[in-house]
C-alpha positions as CSV (number, residue, x, y, z in Angstrom):
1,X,0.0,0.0,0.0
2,X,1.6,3.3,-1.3
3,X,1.6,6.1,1.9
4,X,-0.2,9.3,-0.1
5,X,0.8,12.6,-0.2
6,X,-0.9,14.6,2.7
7,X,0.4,18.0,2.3
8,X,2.0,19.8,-1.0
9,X,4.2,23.1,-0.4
10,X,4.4,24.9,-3.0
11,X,7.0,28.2,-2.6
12,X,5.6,31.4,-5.0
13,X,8.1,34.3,-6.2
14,X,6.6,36.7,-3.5
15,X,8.2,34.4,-1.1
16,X,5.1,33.4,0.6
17,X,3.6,29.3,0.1
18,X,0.7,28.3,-1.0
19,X,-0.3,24.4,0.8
20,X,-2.9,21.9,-0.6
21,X,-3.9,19.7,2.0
22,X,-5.6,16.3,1.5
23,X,-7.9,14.3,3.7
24,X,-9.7,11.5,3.2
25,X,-12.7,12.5,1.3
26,X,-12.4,14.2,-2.4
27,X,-14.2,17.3,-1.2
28,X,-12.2,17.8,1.7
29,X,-8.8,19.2,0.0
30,X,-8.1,22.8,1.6
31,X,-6.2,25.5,0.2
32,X,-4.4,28.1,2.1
33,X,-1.4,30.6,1.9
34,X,1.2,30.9,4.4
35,X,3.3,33.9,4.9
36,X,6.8,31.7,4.4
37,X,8.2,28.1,4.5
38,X,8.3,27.8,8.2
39,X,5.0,28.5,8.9
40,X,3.6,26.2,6.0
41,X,5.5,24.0,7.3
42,X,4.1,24.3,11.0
43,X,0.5,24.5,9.8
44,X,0.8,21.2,7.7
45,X,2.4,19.0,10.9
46,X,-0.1,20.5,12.6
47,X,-3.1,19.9,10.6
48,X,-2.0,16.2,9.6
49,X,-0.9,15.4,13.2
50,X,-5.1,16.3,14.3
51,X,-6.1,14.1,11.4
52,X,-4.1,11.1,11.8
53,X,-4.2,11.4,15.6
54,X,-7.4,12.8,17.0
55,X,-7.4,10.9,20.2
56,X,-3.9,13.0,21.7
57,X,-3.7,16.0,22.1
58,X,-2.2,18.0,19.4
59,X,1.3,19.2,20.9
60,X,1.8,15.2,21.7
61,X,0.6,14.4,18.3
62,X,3.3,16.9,16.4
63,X,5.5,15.1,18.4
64,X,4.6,11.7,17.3
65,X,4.5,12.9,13.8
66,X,7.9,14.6,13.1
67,X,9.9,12.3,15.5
68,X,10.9,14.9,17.5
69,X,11.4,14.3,21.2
C-alpha cells in the first residue's frame, strides 16, 4: 500500500507558500497561503498530526509525527 501525499508546499516568487492539504474525502482538500516556509510547514504538521491522531492532544501528536522528542 503506497503512503499518499498529505500535504504539498508549493513556494511562489513573493516568497510566501501556497499548501494543498488532503484528507480522506475528495471534497475535503483545503487550500491556504502561508506567509513563508516555516510557517507552512508548521501549519501542515499541525493539521495532519489532528487528522491522523485525533485521540492525543495535538502538541503530543506533532510530536509523534515529526519524531521529535
Amino acid at each position: 500500500m503506497k503512503n499518499p501525499t498529505m500535504a504539498i508546499v508549493t513556494p511562489r516568487a513573493d516568497g510566501t507558500v501556497d499548501l494543498t492539504l488532503k484528507a480522506r474525502k475528495m471534497w475535503q482538500i483545503k487550500h491556504v497561503t502561508a506567509a513563508n516556509e516555516q510557517l507552512g510547514k508548521r501549519y501542515a504538521e499541525r493539521r495532519c498530526a489532528a487528522r491522523l491522531l485525533p485521540d492525543l492532544p495535538l502538541k503530543e501528536a506533532v510530536r509523534r509525527i515529526t519524531g521529535a522528542d
